[in-house]
Every structure is written in C-alpha cells, then in structure tokens.
N, C-alpha and C positions, 0 to 999 in steps of 0.2 A: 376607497377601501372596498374590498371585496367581502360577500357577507362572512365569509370563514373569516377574514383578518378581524372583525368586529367582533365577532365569536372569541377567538383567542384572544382578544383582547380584555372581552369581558374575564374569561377564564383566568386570564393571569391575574386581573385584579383579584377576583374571588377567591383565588386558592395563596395570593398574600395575604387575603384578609385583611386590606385595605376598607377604611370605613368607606359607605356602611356598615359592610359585611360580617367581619370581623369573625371570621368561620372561624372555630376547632380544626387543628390538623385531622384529629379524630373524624368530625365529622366527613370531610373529605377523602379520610381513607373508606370509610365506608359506603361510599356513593362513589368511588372507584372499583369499589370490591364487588358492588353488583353491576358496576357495566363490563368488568371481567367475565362477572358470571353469565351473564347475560349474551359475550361473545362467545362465550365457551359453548355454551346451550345448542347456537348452531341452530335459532329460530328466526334469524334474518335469511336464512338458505331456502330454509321451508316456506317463505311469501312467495305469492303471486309474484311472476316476473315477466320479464317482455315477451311475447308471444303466447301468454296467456290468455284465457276471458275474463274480466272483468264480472265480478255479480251485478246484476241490477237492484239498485236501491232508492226507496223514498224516505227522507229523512224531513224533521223539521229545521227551518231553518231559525237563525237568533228572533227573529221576530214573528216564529210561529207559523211563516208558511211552509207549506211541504214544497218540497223538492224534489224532483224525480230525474232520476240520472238517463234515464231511456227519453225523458221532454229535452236533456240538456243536449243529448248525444245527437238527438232529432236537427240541431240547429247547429254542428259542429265537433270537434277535439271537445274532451274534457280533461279538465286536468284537477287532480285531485291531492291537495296535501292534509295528512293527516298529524293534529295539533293536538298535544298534550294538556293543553290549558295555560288559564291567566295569568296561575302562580310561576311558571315556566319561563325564562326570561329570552333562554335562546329560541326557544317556540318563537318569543313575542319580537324578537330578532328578526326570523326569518319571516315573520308577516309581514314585516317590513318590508324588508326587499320583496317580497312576491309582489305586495303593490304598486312599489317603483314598475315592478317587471309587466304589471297589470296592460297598460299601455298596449308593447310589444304581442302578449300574449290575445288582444281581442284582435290586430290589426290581422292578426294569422288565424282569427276566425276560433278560435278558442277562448271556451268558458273556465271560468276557475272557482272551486270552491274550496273551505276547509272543511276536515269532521274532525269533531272532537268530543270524547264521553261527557264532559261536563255540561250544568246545565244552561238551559238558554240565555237564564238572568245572567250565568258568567261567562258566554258569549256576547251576550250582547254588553259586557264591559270588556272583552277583549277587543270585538268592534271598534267601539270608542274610543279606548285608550291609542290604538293601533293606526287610525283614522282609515278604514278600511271600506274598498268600493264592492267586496265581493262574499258573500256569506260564510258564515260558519253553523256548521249542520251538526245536530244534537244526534250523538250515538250512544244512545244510554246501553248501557250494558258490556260498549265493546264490541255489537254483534255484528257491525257491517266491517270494524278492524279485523275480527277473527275471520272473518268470509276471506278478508284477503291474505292471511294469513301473521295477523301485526300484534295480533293480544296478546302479554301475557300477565305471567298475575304476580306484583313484587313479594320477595323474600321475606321473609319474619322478621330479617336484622331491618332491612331496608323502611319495614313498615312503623317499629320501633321509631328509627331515624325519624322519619315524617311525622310520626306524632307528635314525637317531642319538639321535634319544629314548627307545632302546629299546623301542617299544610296535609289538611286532612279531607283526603282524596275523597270519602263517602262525603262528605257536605260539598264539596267542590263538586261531584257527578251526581249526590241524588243518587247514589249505586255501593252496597256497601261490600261489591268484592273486592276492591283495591286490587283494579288492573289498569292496564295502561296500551297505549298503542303504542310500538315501535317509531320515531318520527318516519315518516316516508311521504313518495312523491311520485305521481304513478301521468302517464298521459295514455288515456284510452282513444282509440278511433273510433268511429262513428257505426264501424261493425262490431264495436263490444270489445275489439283486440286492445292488450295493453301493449303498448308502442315503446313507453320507455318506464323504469321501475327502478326507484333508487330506496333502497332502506337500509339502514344504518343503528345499529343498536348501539351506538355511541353517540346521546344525545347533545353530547357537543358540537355534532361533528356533520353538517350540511352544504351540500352541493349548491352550487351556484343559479339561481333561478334561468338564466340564460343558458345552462347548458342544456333546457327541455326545449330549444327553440326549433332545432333542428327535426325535433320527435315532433312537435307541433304542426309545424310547415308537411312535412310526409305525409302527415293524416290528413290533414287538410286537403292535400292532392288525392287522395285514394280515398274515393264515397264508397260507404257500406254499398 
C-alpha cells in the first residue's frame, strides 16, 4: 500500500466511526469545515516554493541537541518535513513511511529531519512510538513554519473542537497561541535553493516519500 491508500484508509474508518473512534458526524463536519476554510484562505500559495531560499535555522532537537540546518546543508540535500504532532495520527503515518524511505534518502547523500511546534518530551514520544532514525526539531512558536510560510493560527470553532476533545495544542507545544503548521515537505540544495515544495492544507492528504527522490538525486549533483 501506498502511504495515501493507508491514509484513506485510516479516513474511511474514522469518519464511519468505527471503534475506537466512534466520532460525531458533528464533529467531522467541523474539521471538514476548517480544511475548507483553510483552502479557501489561499495560505498554501503564499509558502516557500521550489526555487526559493530556504531560511537558515537552529533548532533543538528531541534530545536537546541543536541543529543547524547550514552544518546539515554543509554535508549534503536536506530535506525537511514539517509535523504536527503526536496527537496527529496521519502526521504519525507519514513518519512511517519517511523511515522506510530513510534508506533510499541517505544513499543519495541526503539528510532528513522533522519540525514540529510541540515540545521535545512529545517528541521524543513521537520518536519512540514511530521507531525513528532521524530527529524531530522543537519549533516553539511556529517561527521557523512562518519563515517558510506554513503557520497559521486555528479558527474559534476549530479551537472549541479540540478542547472539548481534549487535544490541547498549548500543553502539547508549551505555546499558548494555538497554531499549527501546514503538513509540508520541502528538499533544499546545498546552496540554500529549495528544489522541491509540496504543502497541502488538507492534512489528510500526503504525497509519496519517493516522489522527492528525483529532487534529492539533482541536488546531490549540483554543489553550492
């Protein structure tokens, strides 16, 4: 299966509400209603896209070391996918497959990390749960998503939702604006250019780790 059939798949069970789940149609029209809203917005257009520059950033990673995307860039392609968090199940999908993909991606001389607002303790259980060889970098605030254009901040109704589901984004980020990053997945070259930019404000909905191979392998060839 492909990671999108694993995705629809999980979808279909969620929105029958199939145990566990056992959702509200309610609650599902409403977490429909802001990824409407959120296409409508017209804030996946305004990201960084391929032939961009990439910002430079130091972040920590789950275990506390810094990271600096200018030491990663020094030694190869990076490639950067930006994660919602632990409570996010297609996030924790697509970590999956990025690690299968892990392999393929170092063989092409390429590093891979994730950022995610949340904080490092719930990084370092997304780590774990995920069984993951490649880190996850604490962006508190959002402020390295907004550099590339992926923040934004959820709707009233949407924030309502999540409370009363308990999946309460300020204890989960240690951040009490209740934003989020857009999922995306970016491959920078080694002079700073982003190569390849896929973001998708329909967090169902993710492209196939193999189709940044091609983005990968280019940069690879072409040194800063």
């Amino acid at each position: 299966m492909t990671l999108q059939d694993k995705l629809d798949a999980f979808k279909a069970d969620f929105r029958a509400g199939k145990p566990p789940y056992n959702v509200p149609p309610a609650v599902i029209a409403t977490m429909d209603r802001a990824t409407r809203d959120l296409i409508a917005s017209g804030a996946a257009e305004r990201a960084l896209q391929a032939g961009d520059f990439a910002p430079d950033f130091t972040l920590s990673a789950h275990d506390g070391t810094p990271v600096s995307s200018r030491d990663l860039l020094a030694r190869g392609p990076l490639i950067l996918s930006f994660y919602r968090g632990v409570w996010c199940p297609y996030c924790n999908m697509e970590l999956q497959a990025l690690q299968e993909a892990l392999p393929a991606f170092r063989a092409a001389g390429a590093n891979l990390v994730a950022i995610s607002p949340q904080t490092r303790a719930n990084s370092r259980k997304s780590v774990a749960a995920n069984g993951l060889d490649f880190p996850i970098l604490s962006d508190t605030h959002n402020t390295i998503a907004a550099a590339f254009g992926l923040r934004f901040t959820l709707p009233d109704y949407l924030v309502e939702l999540y409370t009363m589901l308990k999946n309460d984004l300020p204890v989960f980020n240690g951040d009490p604006s209740w934003t989020l990053p857009m999922p995306a997945r970016f491959v920078i070259g080694q002079d700073g250019m982003i190569r390849y930019a896929e973001v998708n404000p329909d967090y169902t909905r993710r492209p196939e780790p193999s189709d940044m191979l091609p983005a990968v392998r280019a940069a690879a060839l072409s040194k800063a």
